[in-house]
N, C-alpha and C positions, 0 to 999 in steps of 0.2 A: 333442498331439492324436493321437488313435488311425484308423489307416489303415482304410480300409473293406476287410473280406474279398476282394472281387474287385474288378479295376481295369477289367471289360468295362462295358460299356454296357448299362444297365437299360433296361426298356420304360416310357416315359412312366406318371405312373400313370390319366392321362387313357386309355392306349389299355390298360392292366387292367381299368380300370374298367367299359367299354363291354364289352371281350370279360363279364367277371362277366354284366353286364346282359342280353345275347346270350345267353350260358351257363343263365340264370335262366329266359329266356324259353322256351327249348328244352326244359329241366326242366321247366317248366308245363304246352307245350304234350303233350309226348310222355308224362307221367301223365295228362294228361287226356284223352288218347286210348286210355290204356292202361287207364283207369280206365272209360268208354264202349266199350270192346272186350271189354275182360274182366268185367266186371264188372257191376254195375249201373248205371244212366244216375246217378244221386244221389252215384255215387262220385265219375267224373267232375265234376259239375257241384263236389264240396267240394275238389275240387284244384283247380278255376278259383276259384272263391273264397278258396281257403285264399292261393293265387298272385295274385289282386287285391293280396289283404292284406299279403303279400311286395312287394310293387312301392310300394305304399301306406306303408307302414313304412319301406322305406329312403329315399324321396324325402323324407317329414316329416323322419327323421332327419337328411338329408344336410341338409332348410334351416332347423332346429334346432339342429345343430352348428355351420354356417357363420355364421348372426344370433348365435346365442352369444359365436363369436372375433373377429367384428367390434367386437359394442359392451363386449367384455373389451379389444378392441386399441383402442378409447378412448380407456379409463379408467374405463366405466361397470360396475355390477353387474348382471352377466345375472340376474337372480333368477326375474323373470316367465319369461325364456327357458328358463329351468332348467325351472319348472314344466312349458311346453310339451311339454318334452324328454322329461317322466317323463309325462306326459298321455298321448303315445300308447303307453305301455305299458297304461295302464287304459281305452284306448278298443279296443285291441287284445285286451285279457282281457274285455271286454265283450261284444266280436261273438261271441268265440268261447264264451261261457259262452252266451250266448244261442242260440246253435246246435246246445248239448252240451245245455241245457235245454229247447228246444223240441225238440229230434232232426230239426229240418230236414235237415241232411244229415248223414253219417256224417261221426264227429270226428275219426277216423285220415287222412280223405282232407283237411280243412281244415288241420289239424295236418301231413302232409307238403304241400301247397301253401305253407302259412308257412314253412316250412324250405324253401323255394325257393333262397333266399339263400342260406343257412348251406352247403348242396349247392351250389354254386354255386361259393363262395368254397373249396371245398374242390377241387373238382374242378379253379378256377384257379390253388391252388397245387400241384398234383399238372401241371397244363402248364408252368410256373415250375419244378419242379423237373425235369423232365424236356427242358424243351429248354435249361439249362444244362447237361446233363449231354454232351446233344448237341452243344453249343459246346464243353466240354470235351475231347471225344473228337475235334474239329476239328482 
């Protein structure tokens, strides 16, 4: 059996998870101020939507994934679940096609509100990597 790289104590991933979601919301809120500050008010408003949409996407995901490994840990075939799963990718390419086609709001500002997360997740492992470095330096 292979030893895991470090022997300190990780941060639950329940308390990653929350900072992420914290991290997410802060990302929403501060383009969408930045977006109503600088810019035009429609900018703003597609980075609060694009960030609905972000919040909306991970929550289906997380209880998509989880109905999934439940009725896989069974014995059953998630198949319908599977559908789900891949469903809000085409309800997610809908809003936004519907948006880029009526030009309701600008699609740059919709499209970084949805990368909420993906910013989000980057910027929490950019605090993972830097406050081990600080336990290292301990």
């Amino acid at each position: 059996m292979s030893e895991p790289l470090t022997t300190e104590d990780q941060l639950p991933p329940q308390v990653s998870l929350n900072r992420v979601l914290v991290i997410m919301t802060v990302i929403v809120a501060v383009g969408t101020i930045a977006g109503f500050v600088f810019g035009p008010a429609r900018f703003g408003a597609g980075v609060i939507v694009g960030g609905v949409m972000s919040f909306a996407n991970y929550f289906w995901q997380r209880s998509s994934t989880r109905a999934i490994f439940e009725q896989a840990a069974n014995g059953e075939k998630p198949m319908l679940l599977g559908v789900r799963y891949i469903l809000r990718y085409v309800a997610i390419g809908l809003v936004v096609w519907a948006i880029y086609a009526t030009g309701a709001l600008p699609i740059v500002a919709v499209v970084l509100g949805l990368a909420a997360f993906a910013f989000a997740v980057v910027i929490e492992g950019l605090i993972g990597i830097f406050s081990s470095f600080n336990r290292q330096e301990s």
